[in-house]
N, C-alpha and C positions, 0 to 999 in steps of 0.2 A: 023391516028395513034390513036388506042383505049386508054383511058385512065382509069384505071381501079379505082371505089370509090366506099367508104363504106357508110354506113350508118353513121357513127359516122363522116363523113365528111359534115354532115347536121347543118346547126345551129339550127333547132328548135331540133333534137336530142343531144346537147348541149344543148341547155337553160332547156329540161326537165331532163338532167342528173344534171344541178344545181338548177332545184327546188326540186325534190328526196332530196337531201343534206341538203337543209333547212328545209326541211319538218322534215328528220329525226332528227336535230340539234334541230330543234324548240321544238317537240315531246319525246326527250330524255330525260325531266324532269319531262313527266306525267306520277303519278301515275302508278303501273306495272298493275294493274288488269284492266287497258284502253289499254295496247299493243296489245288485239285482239279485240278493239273495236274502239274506237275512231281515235286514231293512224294507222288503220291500212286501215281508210276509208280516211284520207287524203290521 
């Protein structure tokens, strides 16, 4: 019996959908003229 999964059925595709999150959370108080630079390299 075939069992059909995603990608998003993966844990390390989890853990990096919750470092995205902090990174963005973390990053959401620095200065706006770093959003296409610093921010954008994390």
């Amino acid at each position: 019996m075939a069992t059909n999964f995603s990608y998003r059925d993966l844990r390390i595709w989890q853990e990096a959908v919750d470092l995205a999150l902090v990174i963005y959370r973390a990053t959401a108080e620095f200065p706006k003229h770093e959003l296409y630079g610093l921010t954008s390299q994390m």
